[in-house]
N, C-alpha and C positions, 0 to 999 in steps of 0.2 A: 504494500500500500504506500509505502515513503518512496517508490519509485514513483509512481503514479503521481504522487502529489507534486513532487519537483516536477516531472510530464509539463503539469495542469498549469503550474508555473511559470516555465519558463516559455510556453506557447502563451500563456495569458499576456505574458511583459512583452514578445516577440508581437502580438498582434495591438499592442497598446493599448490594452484594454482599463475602464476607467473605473472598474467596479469587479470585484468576483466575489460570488457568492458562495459558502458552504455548508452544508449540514451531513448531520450522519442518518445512518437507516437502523432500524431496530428500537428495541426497548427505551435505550440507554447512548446519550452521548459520549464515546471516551476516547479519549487521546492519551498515550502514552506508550509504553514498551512493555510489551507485555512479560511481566514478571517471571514467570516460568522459563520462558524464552531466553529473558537473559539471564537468568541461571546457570542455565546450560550453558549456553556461551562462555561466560566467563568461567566455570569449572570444567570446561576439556581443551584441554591443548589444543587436540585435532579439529576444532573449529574456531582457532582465532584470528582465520583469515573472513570469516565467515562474522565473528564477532566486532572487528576493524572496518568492512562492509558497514555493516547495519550502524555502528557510530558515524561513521562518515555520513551516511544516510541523512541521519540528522542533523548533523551539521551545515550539511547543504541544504535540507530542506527551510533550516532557519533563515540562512544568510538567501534565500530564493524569494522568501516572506519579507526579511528587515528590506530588501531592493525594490518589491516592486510598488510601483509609482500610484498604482491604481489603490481604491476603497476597497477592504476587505472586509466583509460583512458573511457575520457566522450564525445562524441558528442553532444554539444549543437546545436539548429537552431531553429530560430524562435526569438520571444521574449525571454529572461531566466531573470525572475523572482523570486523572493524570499529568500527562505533560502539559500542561495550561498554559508554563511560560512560553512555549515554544506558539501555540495557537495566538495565543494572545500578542504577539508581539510588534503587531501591524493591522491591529483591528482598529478600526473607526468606527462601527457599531455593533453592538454585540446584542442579541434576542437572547430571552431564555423564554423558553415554552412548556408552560406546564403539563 
């Protein structure tokens, strides 16, 4: 999904776009790493190219978000969980929905 998201990113900044919108599906809104996941990662050697990935991931995905120019507007609802700094970090309106 942190690939996609960067995708959604940098074709949004490439077409100039003035506004993007996002929300989640399901129950529950959440954002972050999923805990289990990186567990694993970081407790097996044999995956910490695999673990340096998915950091990376993030990282770009941030600095994809602090660049682009356009209004980023989020529908949360549900539970919103997790990495909030990272969502949060180029939002100019934020919904929560009950």
């Amino acid at each position: 999904m942190l690939k996609k998201l960067i995708e959604i990113f940098e074709m949004s900044a490439e077409n100039n776009d003035v506004c993007v919108i996002y929300a989640a599906n399901g129950k529950h809104f959440t954002v972050g790493a999923d805990l289990k996941y990186g567990y694993e990662l970081l407790t097996n050697e044999d995956r910490l190219a695999e673990a340096i990935e998915f950091l990376e991931s993030w990282q770009i995905l941030t600095r994809k978000m602090i660049a682009h120019s356009g209004i980023i507007i989020v529908g949360y609802h549900g539970w919103v969980i997790g990495g909030l700094s990272v969502v949060d970090l180029n939002i100019r309106l934020c919904v929560i929905i009950k």
